[in-house]
C-alpha positions in Angstrom: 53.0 28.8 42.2 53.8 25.2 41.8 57.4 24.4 41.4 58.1 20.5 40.2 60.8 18.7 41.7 63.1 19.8 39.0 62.4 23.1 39.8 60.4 23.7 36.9 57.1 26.1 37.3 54.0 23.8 36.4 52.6 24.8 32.6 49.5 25.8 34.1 51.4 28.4 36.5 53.1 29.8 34.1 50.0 30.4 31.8 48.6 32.5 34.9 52.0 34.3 34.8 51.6 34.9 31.5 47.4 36.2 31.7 48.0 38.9 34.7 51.4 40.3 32.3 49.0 40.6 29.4 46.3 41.9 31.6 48.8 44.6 32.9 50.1 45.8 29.2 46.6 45.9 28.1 45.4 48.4 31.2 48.7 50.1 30.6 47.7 50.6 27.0 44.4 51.7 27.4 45.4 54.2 29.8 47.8 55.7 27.5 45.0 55.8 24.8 42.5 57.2 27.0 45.2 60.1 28.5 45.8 60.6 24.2 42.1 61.0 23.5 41.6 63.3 26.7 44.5 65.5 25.9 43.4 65.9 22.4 39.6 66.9 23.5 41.1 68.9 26.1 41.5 71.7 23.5 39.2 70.5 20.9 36.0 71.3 22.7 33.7 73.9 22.1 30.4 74.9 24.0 27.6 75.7 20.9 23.9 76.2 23.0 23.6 73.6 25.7 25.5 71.1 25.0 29.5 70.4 23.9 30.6 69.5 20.4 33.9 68.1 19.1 35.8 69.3 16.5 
């Protein structure tokens, strides 16, 4: 990080800041979705011959 001799953070830092936060929530999201969609499968399976259906 590049502080200015104000003691501002340089514009460019703080877009980089700003990227790995967004990054972060958008992981976090996912995961949440993906933990949604396997709970819901989780009981809404069914083996029918060889393979698995969803219903």
């Amino acid at each position: 990080m590049h502080i200015s001799e104000d003691g501002y953070i340089q514009e460019c830092d703080l877009a980089a800041i700003l990227n790995v936060l967004a990054e972060e929530s958008s992981i976090a999201g996912l995961k949440r979705g993906f933990d949604a969609l396997n709970n819901y499968l989780a009981s809404h399976t069914f083996l029918v011959g060889d393979g698995v259906t969803f219903g």
